[in-house]
N, C-alpha and C positions, 0 to 999 in steps of 0.2 A: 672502640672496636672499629667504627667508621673509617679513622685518622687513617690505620696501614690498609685495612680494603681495597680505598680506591686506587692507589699506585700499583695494586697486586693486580685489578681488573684492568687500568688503561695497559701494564704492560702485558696482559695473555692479549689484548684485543691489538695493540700494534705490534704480537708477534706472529698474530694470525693473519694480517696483514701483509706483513711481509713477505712470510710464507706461502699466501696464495701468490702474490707479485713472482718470485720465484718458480713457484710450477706454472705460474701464468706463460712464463720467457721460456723456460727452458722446455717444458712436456705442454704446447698447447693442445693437442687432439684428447691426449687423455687426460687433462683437466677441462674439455669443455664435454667428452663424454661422462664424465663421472659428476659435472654440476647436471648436465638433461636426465641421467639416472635420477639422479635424488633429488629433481624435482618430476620427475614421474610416478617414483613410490611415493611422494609425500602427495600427491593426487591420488594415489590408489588408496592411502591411509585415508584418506580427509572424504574421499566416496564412498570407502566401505564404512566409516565410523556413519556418514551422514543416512546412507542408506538404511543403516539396520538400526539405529540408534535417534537420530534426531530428528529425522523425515514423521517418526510416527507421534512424536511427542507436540509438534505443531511448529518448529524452530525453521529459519530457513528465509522468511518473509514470503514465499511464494502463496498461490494461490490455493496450495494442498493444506487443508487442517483436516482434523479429527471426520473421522466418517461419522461420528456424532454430529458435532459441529455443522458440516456439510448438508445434513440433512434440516436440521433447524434453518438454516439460512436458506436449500432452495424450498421448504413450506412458506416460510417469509416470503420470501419474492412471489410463490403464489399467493399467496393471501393477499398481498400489495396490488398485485394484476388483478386481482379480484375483485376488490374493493376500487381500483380507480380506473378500472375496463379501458387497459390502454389497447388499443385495437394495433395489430401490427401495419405497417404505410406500406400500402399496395399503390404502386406506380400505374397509371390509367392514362390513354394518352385521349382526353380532348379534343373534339373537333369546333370546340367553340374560339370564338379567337381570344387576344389577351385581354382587352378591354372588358369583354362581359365577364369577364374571373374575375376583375380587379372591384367591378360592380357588388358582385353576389357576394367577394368578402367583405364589403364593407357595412353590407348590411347583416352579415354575424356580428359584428364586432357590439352593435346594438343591441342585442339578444340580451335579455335576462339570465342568471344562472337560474337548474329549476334548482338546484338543492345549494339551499344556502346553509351557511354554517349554524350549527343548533347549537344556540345561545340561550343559557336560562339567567333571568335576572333571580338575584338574591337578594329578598328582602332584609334590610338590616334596621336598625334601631333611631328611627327618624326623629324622633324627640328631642333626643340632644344632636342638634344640632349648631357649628360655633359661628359666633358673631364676626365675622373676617373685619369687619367695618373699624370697629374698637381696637386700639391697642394697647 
């Protein structure tokens, strides 16, 4: 079935070829008004389907998902601000000069965290333990 197809497709596709070559020479205004037509409707097809149909379903890669969705991720981000109290950088202008800033951060950098990470150790089964020495 394959074998007569393809001759039947390359010859519609270099008779359309042709054919637009042809109205390309002889009618160019109304072949280049009638390709900005239809690709204008096929913009107005591809807005109205995205608009009413794919916008709400989550498709698109933009930044709009589900008003479900939405709401789950900005609680997340508050919970996150919450939990690691990022304070927002408020610009302060200094009257001290650049040396004594370069000082007073060097003595943060020494600073202890107070909260460190809460690590439990797990006891496990210390008796058998293997002889690495032995092969």
């Amino acid at each position: 079935m394959r074998n007569w197809m393809t001759p039947v497709i390359y010859t519609l596709i270099g008779l359309a070829v042709f054919f637009v070559g042809i109205q390309l020479f002889t009618n160019t205004t109304g072949f280049l008004t009638s390709i900005v037509m239809m690709i204008g409707i096929a913009a107005l097809l591809y807005g109205a389907i995205y608009f009413f149909f794919l916008r709400r379903r989550g498709f698109g890669g933009g930044a709009g998902g589900t008003r479900n969705e939405m709401k789950k991720y900005k609680q997340a981000v508050k919970q996150s601000k919450q939990k690691y109290k990022q304070p927002t950088p408020a610009v302060k202008k200094n009257p001290l000069p650049k040396t004594q800033t370069k000082a007073s951060s060097l003595g943060r950098k020494n600073r202890k965290r107070a909260n460190g990470p809460q690590l439990r150790v797990i006891e496990g089964n210390k008796s058998k333990g293997k002889n690495r020495a032995t092969f």
